[in-house]
C-alpha positions in Angstrom: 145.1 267.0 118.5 144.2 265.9 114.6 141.6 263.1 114.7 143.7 260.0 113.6 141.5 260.0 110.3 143.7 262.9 109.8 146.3 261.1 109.7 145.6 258.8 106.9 146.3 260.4 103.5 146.4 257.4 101.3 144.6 253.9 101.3 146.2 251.4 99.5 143.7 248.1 99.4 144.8 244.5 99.8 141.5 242.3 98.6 143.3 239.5 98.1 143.9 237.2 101.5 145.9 234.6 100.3 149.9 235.5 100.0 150.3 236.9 96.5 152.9 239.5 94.8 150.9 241.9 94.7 150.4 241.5 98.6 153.9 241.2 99.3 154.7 244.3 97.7 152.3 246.2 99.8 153.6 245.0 102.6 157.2 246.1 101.4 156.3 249.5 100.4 153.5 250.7 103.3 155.6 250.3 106.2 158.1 252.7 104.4 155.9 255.3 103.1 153.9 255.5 106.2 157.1 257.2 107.3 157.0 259.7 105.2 153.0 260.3 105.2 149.9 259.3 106.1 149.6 256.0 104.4 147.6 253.4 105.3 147.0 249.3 104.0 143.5 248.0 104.2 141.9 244.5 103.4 142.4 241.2 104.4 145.5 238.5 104.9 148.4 241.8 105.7 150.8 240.9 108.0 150.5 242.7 111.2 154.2 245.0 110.8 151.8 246.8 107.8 149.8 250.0 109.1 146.5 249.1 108.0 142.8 249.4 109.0 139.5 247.5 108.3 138.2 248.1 105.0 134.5 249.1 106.6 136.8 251.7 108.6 137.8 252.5 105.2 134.6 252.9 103.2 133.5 255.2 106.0 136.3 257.5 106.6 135.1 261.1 107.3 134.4 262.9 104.1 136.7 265.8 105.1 139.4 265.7 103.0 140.7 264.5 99.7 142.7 261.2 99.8 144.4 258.8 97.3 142.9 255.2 96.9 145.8 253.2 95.1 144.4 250.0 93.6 146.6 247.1 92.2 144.1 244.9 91.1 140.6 245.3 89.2 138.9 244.7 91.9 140.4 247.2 94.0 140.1 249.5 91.0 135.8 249.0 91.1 135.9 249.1 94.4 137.3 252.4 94.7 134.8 253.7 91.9 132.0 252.6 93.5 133.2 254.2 97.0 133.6 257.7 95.2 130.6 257.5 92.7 128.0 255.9 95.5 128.7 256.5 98.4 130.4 260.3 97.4 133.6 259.6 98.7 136.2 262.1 98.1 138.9 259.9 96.3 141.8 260.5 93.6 141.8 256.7 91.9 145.4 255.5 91.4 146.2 252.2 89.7 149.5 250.4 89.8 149.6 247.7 86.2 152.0 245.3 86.4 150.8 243.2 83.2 152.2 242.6 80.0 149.4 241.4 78.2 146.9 243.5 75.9 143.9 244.1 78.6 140.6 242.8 78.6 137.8 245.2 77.4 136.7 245.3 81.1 140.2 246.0 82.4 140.2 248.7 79.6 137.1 250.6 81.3 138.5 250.6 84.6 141.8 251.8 84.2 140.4 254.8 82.3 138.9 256.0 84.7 141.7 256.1 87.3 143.0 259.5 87.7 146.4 257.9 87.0 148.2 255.2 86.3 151.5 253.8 87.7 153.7 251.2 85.4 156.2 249.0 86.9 158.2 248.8 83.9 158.5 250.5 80.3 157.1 247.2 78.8 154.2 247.2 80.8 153.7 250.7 80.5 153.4 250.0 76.5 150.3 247.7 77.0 148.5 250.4 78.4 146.2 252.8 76.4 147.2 256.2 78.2 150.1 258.1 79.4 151.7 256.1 83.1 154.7 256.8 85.6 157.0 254.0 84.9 158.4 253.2 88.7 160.5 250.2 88.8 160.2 247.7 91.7 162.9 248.1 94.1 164.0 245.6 97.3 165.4 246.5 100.3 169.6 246.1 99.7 169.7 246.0 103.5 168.5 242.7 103.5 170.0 241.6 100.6 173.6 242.2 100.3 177.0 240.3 99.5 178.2 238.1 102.4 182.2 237.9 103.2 182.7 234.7 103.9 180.8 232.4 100.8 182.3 229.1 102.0 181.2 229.6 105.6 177.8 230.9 104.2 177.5 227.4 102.2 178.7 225.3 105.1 175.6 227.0 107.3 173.3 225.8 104.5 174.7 222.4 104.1 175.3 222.9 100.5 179.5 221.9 99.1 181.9 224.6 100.0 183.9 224.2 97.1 183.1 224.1 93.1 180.9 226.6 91.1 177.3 226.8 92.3 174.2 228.4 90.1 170.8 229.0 91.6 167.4 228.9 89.8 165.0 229.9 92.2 161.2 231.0 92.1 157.7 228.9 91.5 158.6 225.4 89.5 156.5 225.4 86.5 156.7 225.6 82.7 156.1 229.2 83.0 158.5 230.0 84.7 161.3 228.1 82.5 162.7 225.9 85.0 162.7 223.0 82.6 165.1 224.8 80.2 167.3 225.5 83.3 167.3 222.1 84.4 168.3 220.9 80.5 171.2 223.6 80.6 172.8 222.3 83.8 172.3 219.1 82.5 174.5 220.1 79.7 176.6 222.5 81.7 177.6 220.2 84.7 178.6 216.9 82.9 181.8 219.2 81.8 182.1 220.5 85.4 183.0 217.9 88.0 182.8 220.3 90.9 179.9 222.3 90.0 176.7 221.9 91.5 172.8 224.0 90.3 170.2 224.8 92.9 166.7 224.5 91.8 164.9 226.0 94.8 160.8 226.6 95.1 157.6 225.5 95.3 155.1 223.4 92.3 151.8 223.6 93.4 149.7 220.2 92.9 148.4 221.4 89.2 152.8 221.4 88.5 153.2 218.5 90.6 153.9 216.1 87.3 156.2 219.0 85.8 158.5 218.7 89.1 158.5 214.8 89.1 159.3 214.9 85.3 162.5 217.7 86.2 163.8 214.8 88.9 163.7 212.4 86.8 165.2 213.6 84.1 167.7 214.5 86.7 168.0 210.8 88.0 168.6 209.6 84.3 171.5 211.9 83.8 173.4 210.5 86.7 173.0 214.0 88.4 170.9 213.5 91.0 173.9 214.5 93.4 174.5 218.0 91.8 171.3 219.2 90.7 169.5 219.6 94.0 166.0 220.3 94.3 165.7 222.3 97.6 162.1 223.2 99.4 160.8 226.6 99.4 162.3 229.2 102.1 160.7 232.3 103.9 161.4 235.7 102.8 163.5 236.5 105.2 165.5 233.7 104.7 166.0 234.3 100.9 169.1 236.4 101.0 171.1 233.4 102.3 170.6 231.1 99.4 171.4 234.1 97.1 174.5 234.9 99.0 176.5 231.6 98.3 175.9 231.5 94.6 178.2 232.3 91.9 176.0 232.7 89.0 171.9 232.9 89.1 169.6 232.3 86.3 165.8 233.8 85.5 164.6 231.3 83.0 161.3 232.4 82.7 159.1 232.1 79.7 157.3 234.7 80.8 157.0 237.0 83.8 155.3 239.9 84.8 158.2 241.6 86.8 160.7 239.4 88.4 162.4 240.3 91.5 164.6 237.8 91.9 167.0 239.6 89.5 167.2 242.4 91.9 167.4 240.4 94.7 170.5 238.3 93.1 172.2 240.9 91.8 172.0 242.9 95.2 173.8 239.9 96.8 176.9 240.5 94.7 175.5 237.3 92.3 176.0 237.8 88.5 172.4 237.1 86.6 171.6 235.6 83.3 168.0 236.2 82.5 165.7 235.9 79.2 164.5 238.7 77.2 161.0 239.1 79.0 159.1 241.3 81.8 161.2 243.7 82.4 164.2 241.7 82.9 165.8 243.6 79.9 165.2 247.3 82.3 167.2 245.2 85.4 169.7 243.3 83.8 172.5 245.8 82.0 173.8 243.2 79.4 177.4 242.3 79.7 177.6 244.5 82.8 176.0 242.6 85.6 175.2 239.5 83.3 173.9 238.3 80.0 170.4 237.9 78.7 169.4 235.4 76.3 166.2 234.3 74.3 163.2 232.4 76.9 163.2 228.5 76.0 166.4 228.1 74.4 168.6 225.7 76.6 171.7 226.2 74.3 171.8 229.5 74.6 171.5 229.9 78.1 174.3 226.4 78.9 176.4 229.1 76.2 175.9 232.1 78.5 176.4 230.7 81.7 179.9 228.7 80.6 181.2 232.0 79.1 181.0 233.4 82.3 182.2 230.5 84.9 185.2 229.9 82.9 185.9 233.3 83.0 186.5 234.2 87.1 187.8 237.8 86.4 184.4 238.8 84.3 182.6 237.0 86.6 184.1 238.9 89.7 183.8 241.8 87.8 179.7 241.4 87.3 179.5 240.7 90.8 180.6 244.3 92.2 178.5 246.0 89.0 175.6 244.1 90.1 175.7 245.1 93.7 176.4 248.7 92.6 173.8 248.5 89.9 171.2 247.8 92.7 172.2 250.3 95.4 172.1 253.1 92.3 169.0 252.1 90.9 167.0 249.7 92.9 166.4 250.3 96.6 163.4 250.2 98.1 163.6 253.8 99.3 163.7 255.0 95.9 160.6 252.8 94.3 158.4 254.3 97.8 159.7 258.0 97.4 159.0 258.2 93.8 155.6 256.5 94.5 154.8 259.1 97.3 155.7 261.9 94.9 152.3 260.8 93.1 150.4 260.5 95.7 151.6 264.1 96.3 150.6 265.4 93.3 146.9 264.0 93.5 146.7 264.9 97.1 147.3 268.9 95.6 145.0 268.5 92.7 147.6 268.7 89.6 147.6 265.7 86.7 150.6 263.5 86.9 149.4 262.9 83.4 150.4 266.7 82.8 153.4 266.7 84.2 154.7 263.6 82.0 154.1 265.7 78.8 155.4 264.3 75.5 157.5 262.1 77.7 154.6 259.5 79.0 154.5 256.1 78.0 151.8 255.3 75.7 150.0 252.2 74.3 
């Protein structure tokens, strides 16, 4: 019988313990691939459903075999240079950029010298000053998926079973635009009676003022009925609040991904998004929803009535949005195509090689 160090193929390091993105797509994707191959979490705060080991288990596996360190963060990323440079650890360096921002100079020197580099989008992949695999975030469409019965699913929820209802949900901060959504439905609901907005997540005490400011703006509208301000849910209770939506919105002024996109659209929920991240590589304009510029509360009130006063377009979106997902987006596909990296580092050949005059390039 193979040593269980055998077993383990790929390391990919969580050194981060409080809940992040980052952490919560690890713990999406490991479970998955480990499957499929030998591939292991390691690092603090990972829920226990993730195959993982210690990190001092990790620094010391036996040096008997080639395996893939995938880092997500610059710290993982010196971390795993100073495991195969001091203590002579046989590693292929992955790194996995997310950011859509011009790197610092000391991000610059680590990330070239990973042996490769994944991008999570073509946008990102264009900050970056080498050739990268773009692979797209996916979600699991299991979990998320259209719900037959939308009045009974708002009834469960306490929320009005009748009327048009749009969703807005993710951190509440300037970032993330929920000021211009709360100005639209402003706007957008004193022409719609029945209509009601969700505004749905969580301001840390630094946004704290920015969330008070939102309510009462709110409160002086007269609207404090049908724009509801709703606490923060668990993952697993996310596909709920998508499910008895008509229409969500990504306002975000910026964003580094986005899932909640995905995750709308799986649920059979038409999206309007801005023109940032990668929301422009998940949204298929006109298709399963409209995008518009970040920060401009006119467009977005446009957008958004151009589609509730039009049911038959709106349905329409709905089914393109679910099959846009299960054709483009599932979770399966994002850890398959990851694995086939790991693959090719594991046998020695340059993903770099194999992208050829089709790599993305800073």
């Amino acid at each position: 019988m193979k040593p269980a160090s055998a077993r383990i193929a790929v390391l990919a390091p969580n050194l981060k313990r409080r809940l992040s993105g980052v952490t919560a797509t690890i713990a999406r994707l490991v479970p998955l691939q480990s499957r499929g191959m030998g591939v292991f979490a390691t690092g603090p705060g990972l829920p226990d459903h993730v195959p993982h080991i210690p990190l001092a288990r990790a620094a010391l596996l036996p040096n008997d075999r080639t395996r893939v360190w995938h880092a997500r963060r610059n710290t993982e990323m010196l971390l795993g240079l100073v495991l195969r440079h001091v203590l002579r650890r046989r590693l292929r360096l992955l790194f996995t950029s997310a950011s859509q921002r011009v790197h610092t100079g000391y991000s610059r020197w680590l990330i070239a010298r990973m042996d490769h580099v994944i991008a999570t989008s073509g946008k990102t992949a264009g900050y970056l000053q080498r050739p990268a695999t773009v692979i797209l975030h996916g979600i699991d469409a299991t979990a998320f998926t259209p719900v037959a019965d939308k009045a009974a699913a708002r009834k469960a929820l306490g929320l009005p079973r009748d009327g048009q209802l749009i969703g807005c949900y993710g951190r509440i901060r300037r970032q993330k635009g929920t000021d211009v959504f709360v100005d639209a439905m402003i706007d957008l609901l004193r022409d719609r009676p029945g209509a009601h907005a969700l505004v749905m997540g969580r301001a840390t005490e630094s946004h704290a003022d920015f969330l008070a400011g939102l309510k009462a703006r709110v409160a002086q509208a007269g609207l404090q009925e049908r724009i509801l301000f709703c606490p923060e849910v668990t993952v697993d209770r996310m596909a709920q609040w998508y499910q008895v939506l008509d229409l969500f919105i990504a306002p975000q002024r910026w964003e580094g991904f986005g899932l909640t996109p995905i995750e709308a659209m799986s649920c059979g929920v038409p999206v309007i998004a801005t023109r940032v991240g990668a929301f422009e590589e998940l949204v298929v304009e006109g298709e399963t929803g409209r995008l518009v510029p970040a920060g401009e509360v006119a467009a977005m009130r446009q957008a958004a009535t151009g589609l509730l006063d039009d049911p038959a377009r709106l349905s329409e979106m709905a089914a393109n949005a679910r099959a846009h997902v299960l054709a483009h987006f599932r979770l399966e596909r994002e850890a398959e195509e990851i694995m086939q990296v790991y693959r090719m580092l594991l046998a020695g050949d340059s993903p770099e090689a194999a992208l050829g005059n089709d790599a993305e390039t800073g």
